[in-house]
mmCIF file as Biopython writes it, N, C-alpha, C and O atoms, coordinates in Angstrom:
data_model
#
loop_
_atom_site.group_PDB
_atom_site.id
_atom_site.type_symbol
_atom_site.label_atom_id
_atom_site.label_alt_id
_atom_site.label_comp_id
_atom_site.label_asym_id
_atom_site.label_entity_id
_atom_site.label_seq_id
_atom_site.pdbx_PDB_ins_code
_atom_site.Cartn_x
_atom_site.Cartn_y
_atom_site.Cartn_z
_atom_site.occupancy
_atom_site.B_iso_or_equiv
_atom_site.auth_seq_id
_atom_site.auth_asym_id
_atom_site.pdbx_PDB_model_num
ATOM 1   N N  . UNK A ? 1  ? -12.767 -131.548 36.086 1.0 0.0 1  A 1 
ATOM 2   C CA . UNK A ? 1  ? -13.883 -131.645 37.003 1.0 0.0 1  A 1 
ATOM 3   C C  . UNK A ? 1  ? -15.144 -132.051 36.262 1.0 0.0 1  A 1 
ATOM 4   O O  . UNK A ? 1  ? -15.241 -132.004 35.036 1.0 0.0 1  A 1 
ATOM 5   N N  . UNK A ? 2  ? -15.770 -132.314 36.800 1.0 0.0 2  A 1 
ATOM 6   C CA . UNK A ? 2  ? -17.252 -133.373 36.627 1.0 0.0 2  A 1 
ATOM 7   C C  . UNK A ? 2  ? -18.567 -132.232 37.096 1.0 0.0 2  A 1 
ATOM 8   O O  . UNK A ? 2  ? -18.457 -131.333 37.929 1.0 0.0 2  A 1 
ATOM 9   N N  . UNK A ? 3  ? -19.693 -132.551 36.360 1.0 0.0 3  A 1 
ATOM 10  C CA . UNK A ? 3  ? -20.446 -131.449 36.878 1.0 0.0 3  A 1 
ATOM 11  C C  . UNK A ? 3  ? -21.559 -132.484 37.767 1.0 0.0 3  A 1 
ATOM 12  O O  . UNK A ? 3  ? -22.604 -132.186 38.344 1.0 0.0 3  A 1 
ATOM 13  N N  . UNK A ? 4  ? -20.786 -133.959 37.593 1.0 0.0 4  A 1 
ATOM 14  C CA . UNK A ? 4  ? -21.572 -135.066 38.561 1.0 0.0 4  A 1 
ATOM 15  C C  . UNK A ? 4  ? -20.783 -136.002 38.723 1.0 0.0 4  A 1 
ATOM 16  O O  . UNK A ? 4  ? -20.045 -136.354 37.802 1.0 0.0 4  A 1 
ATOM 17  N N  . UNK A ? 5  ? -20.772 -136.684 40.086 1.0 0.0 5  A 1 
ATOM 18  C CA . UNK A ? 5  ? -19.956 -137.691 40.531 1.0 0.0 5  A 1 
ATOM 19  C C  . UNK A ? 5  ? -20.837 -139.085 40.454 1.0 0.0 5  A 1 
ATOM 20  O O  . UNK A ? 5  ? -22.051 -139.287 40.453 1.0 0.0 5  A 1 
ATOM 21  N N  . UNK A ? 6  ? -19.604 -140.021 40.384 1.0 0.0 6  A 1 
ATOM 22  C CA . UNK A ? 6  ? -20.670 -141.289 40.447 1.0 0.0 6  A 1 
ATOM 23  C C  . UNK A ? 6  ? -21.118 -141.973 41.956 1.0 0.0 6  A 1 
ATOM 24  O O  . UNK A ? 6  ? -20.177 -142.523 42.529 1.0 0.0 6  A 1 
ATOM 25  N N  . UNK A ? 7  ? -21.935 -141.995 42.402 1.0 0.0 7  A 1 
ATOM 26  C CA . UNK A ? 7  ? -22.035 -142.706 43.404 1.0 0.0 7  A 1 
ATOM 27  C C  . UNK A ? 7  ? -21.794 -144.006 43.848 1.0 0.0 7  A 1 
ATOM 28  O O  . UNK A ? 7  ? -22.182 -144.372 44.957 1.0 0.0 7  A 1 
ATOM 29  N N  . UNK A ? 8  ? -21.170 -144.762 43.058 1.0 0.0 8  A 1 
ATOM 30  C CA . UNK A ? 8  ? -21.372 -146.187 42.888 1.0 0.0 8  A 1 
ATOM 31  C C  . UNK A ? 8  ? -22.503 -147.178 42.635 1.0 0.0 8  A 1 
ATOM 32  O O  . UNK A ? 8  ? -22.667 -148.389 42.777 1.0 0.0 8  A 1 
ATOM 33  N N  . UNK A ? 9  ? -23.180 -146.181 42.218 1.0 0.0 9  A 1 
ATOM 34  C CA . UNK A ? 9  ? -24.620 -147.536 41.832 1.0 0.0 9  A 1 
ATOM 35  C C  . UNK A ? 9  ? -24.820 -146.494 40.314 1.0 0.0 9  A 1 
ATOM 36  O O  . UNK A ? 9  ? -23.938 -145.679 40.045 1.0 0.0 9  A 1 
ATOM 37  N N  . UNK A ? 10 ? -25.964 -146.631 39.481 1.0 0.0 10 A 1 
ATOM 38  C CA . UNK A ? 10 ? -26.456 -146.218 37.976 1.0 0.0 10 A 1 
ATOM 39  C C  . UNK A ? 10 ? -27.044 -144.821 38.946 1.0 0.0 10 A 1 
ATOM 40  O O  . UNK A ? 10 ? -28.224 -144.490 38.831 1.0 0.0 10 A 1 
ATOM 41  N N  . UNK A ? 11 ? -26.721 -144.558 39.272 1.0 0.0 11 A 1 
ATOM 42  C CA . UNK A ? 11 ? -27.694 -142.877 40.064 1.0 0.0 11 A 1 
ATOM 43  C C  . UNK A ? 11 ? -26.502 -141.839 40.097 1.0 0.0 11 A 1 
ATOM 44  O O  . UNK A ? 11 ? -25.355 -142.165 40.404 1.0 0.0 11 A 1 
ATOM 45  N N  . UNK A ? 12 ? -26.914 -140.461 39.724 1.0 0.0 12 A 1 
ATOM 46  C CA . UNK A ? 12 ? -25.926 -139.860 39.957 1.0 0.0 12 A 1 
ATOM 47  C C  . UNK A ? 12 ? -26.469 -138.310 40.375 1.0 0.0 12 A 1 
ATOM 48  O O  . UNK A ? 12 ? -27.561 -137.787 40.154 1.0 0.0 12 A 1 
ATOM 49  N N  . UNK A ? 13 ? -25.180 -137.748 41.120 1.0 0.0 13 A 1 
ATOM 50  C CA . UNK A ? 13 ? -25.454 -136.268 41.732 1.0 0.0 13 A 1 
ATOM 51  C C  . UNK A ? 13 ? -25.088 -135.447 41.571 1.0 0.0 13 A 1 
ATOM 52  O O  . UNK A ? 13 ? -23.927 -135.340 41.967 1.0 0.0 13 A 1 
ATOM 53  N N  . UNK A ? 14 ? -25.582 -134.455 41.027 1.0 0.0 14 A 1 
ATOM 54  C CA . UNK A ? 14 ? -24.926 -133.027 40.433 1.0 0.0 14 A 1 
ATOM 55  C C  . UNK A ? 14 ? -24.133 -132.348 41.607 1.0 0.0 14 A 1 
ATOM 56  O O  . UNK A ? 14 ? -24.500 -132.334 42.782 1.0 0.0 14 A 1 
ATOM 57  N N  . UNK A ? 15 ? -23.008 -131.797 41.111 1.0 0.0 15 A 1 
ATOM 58  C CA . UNK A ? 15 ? -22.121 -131.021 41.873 1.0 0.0 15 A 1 
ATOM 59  C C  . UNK A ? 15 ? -22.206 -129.468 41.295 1.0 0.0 15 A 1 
ATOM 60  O O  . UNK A ? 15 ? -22.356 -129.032 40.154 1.0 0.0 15 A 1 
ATOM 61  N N  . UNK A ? 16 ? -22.062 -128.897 42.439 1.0 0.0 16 A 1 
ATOM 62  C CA . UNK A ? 16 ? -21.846 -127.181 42.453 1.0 0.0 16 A 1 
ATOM 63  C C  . UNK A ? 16 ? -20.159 -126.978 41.461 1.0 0.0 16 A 1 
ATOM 64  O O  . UNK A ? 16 ? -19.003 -127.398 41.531 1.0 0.0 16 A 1 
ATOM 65  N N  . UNK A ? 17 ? -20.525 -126.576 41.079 1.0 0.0 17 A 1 
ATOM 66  C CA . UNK A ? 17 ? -18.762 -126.251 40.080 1.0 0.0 17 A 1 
ATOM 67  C C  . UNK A ? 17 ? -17.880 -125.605 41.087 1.0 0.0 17 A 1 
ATOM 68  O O  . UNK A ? 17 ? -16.870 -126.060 41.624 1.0 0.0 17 A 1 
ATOM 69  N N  . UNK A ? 18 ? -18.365 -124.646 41.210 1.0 0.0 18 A 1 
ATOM 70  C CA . UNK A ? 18 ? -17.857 -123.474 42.344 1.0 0.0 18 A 1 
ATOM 71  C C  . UNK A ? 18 ? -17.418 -124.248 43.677 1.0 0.0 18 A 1 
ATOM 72  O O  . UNK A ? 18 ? -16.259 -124.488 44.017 1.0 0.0 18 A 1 
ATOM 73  N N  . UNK A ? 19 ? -18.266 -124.493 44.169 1.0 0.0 19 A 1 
ATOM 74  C CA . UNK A ? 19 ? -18.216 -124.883 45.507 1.0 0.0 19 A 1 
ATOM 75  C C  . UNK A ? 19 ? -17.886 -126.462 46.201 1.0 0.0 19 A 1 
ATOM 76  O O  . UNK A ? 19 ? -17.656 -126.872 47.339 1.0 0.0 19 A 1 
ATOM 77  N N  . UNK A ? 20 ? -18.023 -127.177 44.616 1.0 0.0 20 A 1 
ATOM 78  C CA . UNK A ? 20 ? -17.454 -128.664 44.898 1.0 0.0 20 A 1 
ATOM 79  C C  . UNK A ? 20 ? -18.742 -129.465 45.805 1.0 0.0 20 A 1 
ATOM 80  O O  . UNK A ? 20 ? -18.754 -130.676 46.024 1.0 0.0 20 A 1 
ATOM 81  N N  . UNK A ? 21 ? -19.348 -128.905 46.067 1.0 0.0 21 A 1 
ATOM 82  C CA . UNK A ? 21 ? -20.294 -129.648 47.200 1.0 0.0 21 A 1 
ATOM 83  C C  . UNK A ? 21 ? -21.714 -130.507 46.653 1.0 0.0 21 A 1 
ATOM 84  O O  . UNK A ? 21 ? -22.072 -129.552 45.964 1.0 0.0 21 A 1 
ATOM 85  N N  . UNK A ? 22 ? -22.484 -131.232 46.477 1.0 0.0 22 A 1 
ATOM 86  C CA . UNK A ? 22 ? -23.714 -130.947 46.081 1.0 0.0 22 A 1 
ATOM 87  C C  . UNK A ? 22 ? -24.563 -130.396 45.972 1.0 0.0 22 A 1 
ATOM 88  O O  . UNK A ? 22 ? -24.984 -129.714 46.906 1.0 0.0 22 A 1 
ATOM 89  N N  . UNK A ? 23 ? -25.318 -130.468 44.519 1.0 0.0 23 A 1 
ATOM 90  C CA . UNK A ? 23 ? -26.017 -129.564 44.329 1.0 0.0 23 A 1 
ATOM 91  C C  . UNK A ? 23 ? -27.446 -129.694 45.786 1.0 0.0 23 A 1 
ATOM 92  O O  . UNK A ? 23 ? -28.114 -128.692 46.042 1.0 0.0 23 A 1 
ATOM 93  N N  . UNK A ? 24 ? -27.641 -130.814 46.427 1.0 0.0 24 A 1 
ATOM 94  C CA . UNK A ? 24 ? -28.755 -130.752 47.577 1.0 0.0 24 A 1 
ATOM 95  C C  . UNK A ? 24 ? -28.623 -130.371 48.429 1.0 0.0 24 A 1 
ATOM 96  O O  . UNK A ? 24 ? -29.574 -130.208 49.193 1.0 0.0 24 A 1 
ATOM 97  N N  . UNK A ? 25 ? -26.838 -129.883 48.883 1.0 0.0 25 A 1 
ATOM 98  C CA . UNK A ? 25 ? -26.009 -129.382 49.697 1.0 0.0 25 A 1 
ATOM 99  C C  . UNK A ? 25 ? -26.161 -128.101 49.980 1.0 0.0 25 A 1 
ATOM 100 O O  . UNK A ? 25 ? -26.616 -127.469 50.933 1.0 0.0 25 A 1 
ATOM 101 N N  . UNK A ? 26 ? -25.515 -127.754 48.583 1.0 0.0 26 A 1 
ATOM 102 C CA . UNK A ? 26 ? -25.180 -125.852 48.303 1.0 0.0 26 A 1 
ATOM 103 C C  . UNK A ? 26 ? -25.154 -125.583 46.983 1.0 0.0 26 A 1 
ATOM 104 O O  . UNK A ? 26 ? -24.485 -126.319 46.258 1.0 0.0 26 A 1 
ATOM 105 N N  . UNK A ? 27 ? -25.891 -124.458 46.417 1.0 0.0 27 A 1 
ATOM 106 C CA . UNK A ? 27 ? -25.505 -124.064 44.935 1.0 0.0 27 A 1 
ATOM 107 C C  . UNK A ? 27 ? -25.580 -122.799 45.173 1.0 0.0 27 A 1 
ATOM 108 O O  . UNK A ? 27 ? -26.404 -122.271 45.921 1.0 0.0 27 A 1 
ATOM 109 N N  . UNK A ? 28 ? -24.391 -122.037 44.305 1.0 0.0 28 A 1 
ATOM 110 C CA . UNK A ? 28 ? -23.844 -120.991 44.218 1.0 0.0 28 A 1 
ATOM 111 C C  . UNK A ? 28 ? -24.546 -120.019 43.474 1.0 0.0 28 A 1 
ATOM 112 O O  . UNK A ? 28 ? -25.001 -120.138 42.336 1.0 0.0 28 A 1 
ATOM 113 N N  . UNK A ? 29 ? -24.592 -118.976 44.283 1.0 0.0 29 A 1 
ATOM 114 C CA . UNK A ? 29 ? -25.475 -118.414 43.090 1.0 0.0 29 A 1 
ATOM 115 C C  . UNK A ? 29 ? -24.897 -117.177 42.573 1.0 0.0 29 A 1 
ATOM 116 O O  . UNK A ? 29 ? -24.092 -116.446 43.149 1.0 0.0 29 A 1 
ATOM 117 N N  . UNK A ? 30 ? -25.668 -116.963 40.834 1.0 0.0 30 A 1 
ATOM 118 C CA . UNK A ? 30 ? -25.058 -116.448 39.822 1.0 0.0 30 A 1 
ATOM 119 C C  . UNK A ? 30 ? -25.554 -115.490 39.578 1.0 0.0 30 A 1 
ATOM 120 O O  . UNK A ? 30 ? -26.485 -115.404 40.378 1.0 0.0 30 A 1 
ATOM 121 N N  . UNK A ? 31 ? -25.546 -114.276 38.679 1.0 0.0 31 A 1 
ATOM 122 C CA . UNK A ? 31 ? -26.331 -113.616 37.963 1.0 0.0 31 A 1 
ATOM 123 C C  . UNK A ? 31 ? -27.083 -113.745 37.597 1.0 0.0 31 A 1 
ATOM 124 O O  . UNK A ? 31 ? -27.253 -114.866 37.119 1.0 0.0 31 A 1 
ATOM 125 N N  . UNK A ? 32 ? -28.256 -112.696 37.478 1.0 0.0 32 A 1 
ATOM 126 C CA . UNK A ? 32 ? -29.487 -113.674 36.355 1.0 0.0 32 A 1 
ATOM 127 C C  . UNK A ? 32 ? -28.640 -113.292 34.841 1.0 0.0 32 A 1 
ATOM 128 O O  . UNK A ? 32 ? -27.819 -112.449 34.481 1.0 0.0 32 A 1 
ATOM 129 N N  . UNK A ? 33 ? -29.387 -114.471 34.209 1.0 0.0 33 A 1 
ATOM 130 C CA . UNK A ? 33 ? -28.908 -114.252 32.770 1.0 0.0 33 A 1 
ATOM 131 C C  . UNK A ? 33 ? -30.025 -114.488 31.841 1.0 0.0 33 A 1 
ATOM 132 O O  . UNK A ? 33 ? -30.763 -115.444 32.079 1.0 0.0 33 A 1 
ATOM 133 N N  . UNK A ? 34 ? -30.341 -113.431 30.380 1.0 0.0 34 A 1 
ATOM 134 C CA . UNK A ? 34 ? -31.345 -113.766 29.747 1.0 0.0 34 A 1 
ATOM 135 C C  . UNK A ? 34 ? -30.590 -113.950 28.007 1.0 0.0 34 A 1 
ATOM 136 O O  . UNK A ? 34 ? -29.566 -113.561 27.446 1.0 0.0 34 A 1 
ATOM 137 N N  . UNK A ? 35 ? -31.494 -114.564 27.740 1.0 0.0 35 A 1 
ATOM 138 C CA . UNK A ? 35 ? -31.040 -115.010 26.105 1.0 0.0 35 A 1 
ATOM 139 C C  . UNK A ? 35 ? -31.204 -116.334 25.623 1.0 0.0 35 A 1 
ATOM 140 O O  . UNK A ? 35 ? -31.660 -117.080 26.489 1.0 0.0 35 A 1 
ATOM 141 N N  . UNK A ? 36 ? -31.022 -116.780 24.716 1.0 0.0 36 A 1 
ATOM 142 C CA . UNK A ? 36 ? -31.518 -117.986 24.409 1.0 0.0 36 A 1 
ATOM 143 C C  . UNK A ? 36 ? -30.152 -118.627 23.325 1.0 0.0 36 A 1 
ATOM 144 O O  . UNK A ? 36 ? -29.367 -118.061 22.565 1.0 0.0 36 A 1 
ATOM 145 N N  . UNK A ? 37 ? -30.360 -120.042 23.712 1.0 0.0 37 A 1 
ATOM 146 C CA . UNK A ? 37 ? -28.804 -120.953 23.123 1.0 0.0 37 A 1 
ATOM 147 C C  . UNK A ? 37 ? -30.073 -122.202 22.318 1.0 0.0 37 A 1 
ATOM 148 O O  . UNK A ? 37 ? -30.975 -122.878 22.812 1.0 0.0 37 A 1 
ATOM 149 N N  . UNK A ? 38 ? -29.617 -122.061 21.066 1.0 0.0 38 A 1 
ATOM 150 C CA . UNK A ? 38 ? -29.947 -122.740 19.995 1.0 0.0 38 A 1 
ATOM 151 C C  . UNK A ? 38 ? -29.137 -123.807 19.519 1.0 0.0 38 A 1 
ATOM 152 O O  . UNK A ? 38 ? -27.978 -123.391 19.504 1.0 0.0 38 A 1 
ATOM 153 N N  . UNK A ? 39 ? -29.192 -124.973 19.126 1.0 0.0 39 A 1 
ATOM 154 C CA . UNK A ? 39 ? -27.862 -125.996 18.526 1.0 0.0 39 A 1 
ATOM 155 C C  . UNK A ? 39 ? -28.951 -126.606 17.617 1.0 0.0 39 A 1 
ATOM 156 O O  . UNK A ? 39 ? -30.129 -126.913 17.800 1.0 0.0 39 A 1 
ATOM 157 N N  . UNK A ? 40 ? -28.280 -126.651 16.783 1.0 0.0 40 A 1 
ATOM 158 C CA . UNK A ? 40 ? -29.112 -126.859 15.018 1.0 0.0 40 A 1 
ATOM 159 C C  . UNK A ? 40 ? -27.984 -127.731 14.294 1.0 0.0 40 A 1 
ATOM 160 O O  . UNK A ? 40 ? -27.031 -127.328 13.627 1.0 0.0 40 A 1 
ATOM 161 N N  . UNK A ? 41 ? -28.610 -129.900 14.821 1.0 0.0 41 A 1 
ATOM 162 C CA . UNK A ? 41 ? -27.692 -130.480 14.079 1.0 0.0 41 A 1 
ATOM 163 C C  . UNK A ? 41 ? -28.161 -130.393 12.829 1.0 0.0 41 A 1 
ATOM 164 O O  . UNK A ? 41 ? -29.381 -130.281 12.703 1.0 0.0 41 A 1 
ATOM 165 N N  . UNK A ? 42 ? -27.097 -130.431 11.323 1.0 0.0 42 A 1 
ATOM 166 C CA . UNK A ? 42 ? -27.083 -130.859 10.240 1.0 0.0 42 A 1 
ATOM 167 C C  . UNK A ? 42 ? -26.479 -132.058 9.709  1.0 0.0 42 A 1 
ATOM 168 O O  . UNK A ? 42 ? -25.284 -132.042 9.413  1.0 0.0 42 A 1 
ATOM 169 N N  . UNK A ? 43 ? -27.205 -133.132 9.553  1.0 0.0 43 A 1 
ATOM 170 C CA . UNK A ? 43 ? -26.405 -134.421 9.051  1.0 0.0 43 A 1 
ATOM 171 C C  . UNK A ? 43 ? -25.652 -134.503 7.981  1.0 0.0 43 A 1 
ATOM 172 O O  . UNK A ? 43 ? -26.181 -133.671 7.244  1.0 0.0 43 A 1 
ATOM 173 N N  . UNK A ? 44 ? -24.786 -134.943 7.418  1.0 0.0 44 A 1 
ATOM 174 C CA . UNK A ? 44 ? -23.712 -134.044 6.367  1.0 0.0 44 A 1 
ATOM 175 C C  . UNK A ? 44 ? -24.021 -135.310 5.625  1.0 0.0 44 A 1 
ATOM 176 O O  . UNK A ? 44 ? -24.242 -135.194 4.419  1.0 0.0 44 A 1 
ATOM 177 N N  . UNK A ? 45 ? -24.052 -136.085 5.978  1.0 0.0 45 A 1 
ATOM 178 C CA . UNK A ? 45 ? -24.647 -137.904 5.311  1.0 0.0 45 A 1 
ATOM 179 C C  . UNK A ? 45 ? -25.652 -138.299 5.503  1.0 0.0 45 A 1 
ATOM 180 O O  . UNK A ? 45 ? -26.289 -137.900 6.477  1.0 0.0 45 A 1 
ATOM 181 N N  . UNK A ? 46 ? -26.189 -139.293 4.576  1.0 0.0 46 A 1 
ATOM 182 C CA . UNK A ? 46 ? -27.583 -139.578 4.522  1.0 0.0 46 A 1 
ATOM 183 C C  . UNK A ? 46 ? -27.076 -141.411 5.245  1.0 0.0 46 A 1 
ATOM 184 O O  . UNK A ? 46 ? -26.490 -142.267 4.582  1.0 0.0 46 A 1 
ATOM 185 N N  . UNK A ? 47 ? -27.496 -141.549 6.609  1.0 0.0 47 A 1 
ATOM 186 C CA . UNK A ? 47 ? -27.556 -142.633 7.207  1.0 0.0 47 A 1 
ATOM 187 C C  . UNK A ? 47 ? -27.646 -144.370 6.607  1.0 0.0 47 A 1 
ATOM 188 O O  . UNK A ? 47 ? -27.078 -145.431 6.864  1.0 0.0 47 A 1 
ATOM 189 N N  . UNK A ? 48 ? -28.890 -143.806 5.530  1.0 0.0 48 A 1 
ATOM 190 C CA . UNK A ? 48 ? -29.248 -144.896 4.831  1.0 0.0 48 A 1 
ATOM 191 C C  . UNK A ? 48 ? -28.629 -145.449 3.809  1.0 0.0 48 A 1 
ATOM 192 O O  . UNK A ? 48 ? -28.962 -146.600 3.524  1.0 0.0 48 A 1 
ATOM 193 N N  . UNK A ? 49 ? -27.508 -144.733 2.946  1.0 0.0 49 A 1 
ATOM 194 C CA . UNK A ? 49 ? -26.926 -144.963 1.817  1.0 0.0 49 A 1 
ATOM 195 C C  . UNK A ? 49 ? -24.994 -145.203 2.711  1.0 0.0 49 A 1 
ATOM 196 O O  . UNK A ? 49 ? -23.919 -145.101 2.121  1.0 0.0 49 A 1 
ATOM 197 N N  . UNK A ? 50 ? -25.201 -145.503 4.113  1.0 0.0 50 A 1 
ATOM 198 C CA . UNK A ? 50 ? -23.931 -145.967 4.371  1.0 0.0 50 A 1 
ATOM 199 C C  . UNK A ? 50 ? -24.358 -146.869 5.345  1.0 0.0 50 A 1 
ATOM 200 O O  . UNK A ? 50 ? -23.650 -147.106 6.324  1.0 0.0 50 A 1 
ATOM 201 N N  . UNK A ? 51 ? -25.226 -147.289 5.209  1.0 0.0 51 A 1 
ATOM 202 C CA . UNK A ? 51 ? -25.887 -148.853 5.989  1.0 0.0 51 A 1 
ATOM 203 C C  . UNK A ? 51 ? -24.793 -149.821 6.228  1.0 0.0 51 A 1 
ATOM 204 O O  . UNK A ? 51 ? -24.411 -150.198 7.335  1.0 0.0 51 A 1 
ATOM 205 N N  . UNK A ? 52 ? -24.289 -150.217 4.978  1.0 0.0 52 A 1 
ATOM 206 C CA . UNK A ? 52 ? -23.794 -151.209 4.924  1.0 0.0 52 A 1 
ATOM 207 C C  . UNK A ? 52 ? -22.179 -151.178 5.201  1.0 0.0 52 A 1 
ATOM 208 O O  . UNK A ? 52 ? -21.561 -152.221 5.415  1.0 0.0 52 A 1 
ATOM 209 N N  . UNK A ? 53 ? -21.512 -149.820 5.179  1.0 0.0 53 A 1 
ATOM 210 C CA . UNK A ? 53 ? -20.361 -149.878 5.463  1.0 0.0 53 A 1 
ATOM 211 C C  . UNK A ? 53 ? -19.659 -149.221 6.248  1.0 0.0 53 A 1 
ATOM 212 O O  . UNK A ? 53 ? -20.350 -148.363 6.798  1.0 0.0 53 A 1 
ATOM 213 N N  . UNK A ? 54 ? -18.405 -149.202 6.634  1.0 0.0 54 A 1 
ATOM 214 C CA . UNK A ? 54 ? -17.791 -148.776 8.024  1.0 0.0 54 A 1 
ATOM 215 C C  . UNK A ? 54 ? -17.296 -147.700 8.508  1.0 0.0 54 A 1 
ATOM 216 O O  . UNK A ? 54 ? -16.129 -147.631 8.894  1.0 0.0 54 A 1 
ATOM 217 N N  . UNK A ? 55 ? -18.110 -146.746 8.545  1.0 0.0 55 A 1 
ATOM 218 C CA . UNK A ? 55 ? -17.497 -145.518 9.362  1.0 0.0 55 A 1 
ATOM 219 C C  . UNK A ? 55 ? -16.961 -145.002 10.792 1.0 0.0 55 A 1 
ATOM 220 O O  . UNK A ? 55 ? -16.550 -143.848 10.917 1.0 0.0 55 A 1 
#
């Protein structure tokens, strides 16, 4: 499942997971939830010193 369908043109519409419907439709509602989500990229390679070849 998709958490958005395509409409057929570059525009697109979020769907309810739960409920399959749109989100302008119906959205399901959840718990409240508190806490915080962090993502911390580290580049493991230096971009510039593989310029030239094929990864």
């Amino acid at each position: 499942m998709q958490p958005f369908v395509e409409q057929g043109s570059d525009t697109y519409e979020f769907m309810d997971w739960d409920s399959q419907k749109y989100c302008t439709e119906y959205i399901t509602q959840k718990a409240n939830a508190t806490g915080v989500s962090i993502t911390i990229l580290i580049p493991l390679i230096d971009k510039n010193e593989v310029a030239g070849s094929s990864l």
